[in-house]
Each structure stands twice: as structure tokens, then as C-alpha cells.
C-alpha positions in Angstrom: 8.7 -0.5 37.9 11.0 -3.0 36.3 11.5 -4.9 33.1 9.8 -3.6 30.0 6.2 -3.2 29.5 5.0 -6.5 27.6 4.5 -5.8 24.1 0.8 -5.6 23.5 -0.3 -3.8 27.1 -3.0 -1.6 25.8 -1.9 1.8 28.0 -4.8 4.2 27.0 -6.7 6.7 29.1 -9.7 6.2 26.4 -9.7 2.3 26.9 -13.7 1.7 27.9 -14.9 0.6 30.9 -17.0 1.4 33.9 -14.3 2.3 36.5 -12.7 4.5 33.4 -16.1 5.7 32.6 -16.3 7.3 36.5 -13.1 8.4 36.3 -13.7 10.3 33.1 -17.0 12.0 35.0 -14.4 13.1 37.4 -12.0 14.6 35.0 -14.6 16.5 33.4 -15.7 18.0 36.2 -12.5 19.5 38.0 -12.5 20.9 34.1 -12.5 24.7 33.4 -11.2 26.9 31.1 -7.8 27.6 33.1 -6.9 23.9 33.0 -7.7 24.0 29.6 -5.8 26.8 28.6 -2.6 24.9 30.6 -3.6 22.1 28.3 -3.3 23.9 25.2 -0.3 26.2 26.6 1.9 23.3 27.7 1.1 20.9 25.1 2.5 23.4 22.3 5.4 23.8 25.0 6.2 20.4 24.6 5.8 19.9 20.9 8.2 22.9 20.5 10.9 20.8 23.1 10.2 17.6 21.2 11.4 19.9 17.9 14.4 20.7 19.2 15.9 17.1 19.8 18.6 16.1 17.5 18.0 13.0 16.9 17.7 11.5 13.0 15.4 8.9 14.2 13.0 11.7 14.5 11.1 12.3 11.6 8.1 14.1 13.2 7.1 15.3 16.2 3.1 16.6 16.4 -0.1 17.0 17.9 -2.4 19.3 19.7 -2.9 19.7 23.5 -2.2 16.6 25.6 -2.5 14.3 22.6 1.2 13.9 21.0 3.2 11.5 18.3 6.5 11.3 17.8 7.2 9.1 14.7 10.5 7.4 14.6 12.1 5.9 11.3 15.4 4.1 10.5 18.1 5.6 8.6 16.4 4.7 5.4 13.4 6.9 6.5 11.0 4.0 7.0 8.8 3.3 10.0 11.0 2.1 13.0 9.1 0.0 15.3 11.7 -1.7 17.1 13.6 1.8 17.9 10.0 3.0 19.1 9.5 0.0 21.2 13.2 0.6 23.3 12.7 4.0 23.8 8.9 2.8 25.0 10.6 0.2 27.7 13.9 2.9 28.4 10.9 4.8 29.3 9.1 2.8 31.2 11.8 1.6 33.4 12.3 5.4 34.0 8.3 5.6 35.6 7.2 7.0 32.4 4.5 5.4 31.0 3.5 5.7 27.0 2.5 3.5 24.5 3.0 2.8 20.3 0.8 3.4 17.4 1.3 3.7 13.5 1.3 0.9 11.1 4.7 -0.5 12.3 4.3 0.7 16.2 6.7 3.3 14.8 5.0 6.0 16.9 5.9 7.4 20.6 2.2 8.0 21.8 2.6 10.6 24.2 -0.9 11.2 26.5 -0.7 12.9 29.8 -3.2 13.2 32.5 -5.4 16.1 31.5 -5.0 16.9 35.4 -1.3 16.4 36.1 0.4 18.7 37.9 3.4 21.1 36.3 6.2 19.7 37.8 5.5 16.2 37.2 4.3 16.8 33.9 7.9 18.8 33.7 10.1 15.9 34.9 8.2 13.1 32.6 9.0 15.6 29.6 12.8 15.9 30.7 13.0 11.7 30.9 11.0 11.8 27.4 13.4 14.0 26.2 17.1 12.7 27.4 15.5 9.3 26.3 15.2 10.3 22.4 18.5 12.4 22.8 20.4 9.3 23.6 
């Protein structure tokens, strides 16, 4: 991937349509409790990592399972948008692939596959994180 992800790309795994629609009937049934217990195990993992970055820019980090924000403000405390939308497209150019929300876009969506694997789910953590830590 190259350049940055065009501003208003809707990136959603609950955008509706019929091939998402199959794909969800898929998900749900390679679905137990073990995956869902990684869900809930790894997502807490990575809200504690996201905790840990130093970065001022970081006024929150939260969620449950899979489903995570990160809401970035400017120095003054107030919604950051633009800030969100770099670290978006540093992102992107780095194969990881999330989108913005909040009032001002000031809000680092973060939405794995409910089915990814560890390691890859590791390794898009790590580029999440050294992106915020820059």
C-alpha cells in the first residue's frame, strides 16, 4: 500500500452489504467460547499497551474486546483531528489499516478481525504502538 488512505474511505467491518452479510455468517460460525475468551483476553492486553504510551496527544485510550478508541487532543486538550488523521495514513502506509471517529475525527478506531491470528494481531499492535510513540 502507498499514499494515504483518502479521507472519507468508510473502513468498517459493520459496513452493510450482501458479500459482508456472508462473511459475517462465516465469522459467526468458526465462533466459540475459546476465540471469544482470546477476544476478551487480548483486547484488555492491548488497552493496557495503549496505556502505557507516553505520548501527551493521548488523552484516552478505551474499549472492550476487539472494539478500541484512542482519542487524540492538541496541547490545549481539544479534539485533534488532523494528528488523528497522520497517525491514520503513517499507519496505513505501514499495512495497518484503521479508521477515525469522534466529532472532530479525533479518534484512532481500532477494530481487528474477530479471527486474526496472534502474531499478526501482535505485529499490527507493535506498528500501532511505535506510530503514537513517535
Amino acid at each position: 500500500m502507498t499514499g494515504d488512505l483518502p479521507y472519507n474511505d468508510v473502513v468498517s467491518m459493520q459496513a452493510g452489504n450482501m458479500f459482508i452479510s456472508k462473511v459475517a455468517i462465516e465469522v459467526i460460525k468458526k465462533l466459540d467460547e475459546k476465540r471469544l475468551d482470546f477476544v476478551r483476553t487480548k483486547g484488555k492486553d492491548i488497552l493496557d499497551r495503549l496505556s502505557d504510551i507516553k505520548n501527551s496527544k493521548i488523552l484516552s485510550a478505551r474499549g472492550k474486546g476487539f472494539m478500541i478508541g484512542v482519542e487524540l487532543v492538541d496541547d490545549k486538550g481539544n479534539p485533534d483531528g488532523s494528528y488523528a488523521l497522520k497517525i491514520r495514513n503513517r499507519l496505513f502506509k505501514n499495512n495497518v489499516i484503521c479508521s477515525l471517529t469522534g466529532g472532530a475525527n479525533h479518534v484512532l478506531k481500532i477494530t481487528p478481525p474477530v479471527l486474526i491470528d496472534e502474531g499478526s494481531l501482535n505485529m499490527g499492535i507493535e506498528k500501532i504502538v511505535e506510530a503514537l510513540e513517535k
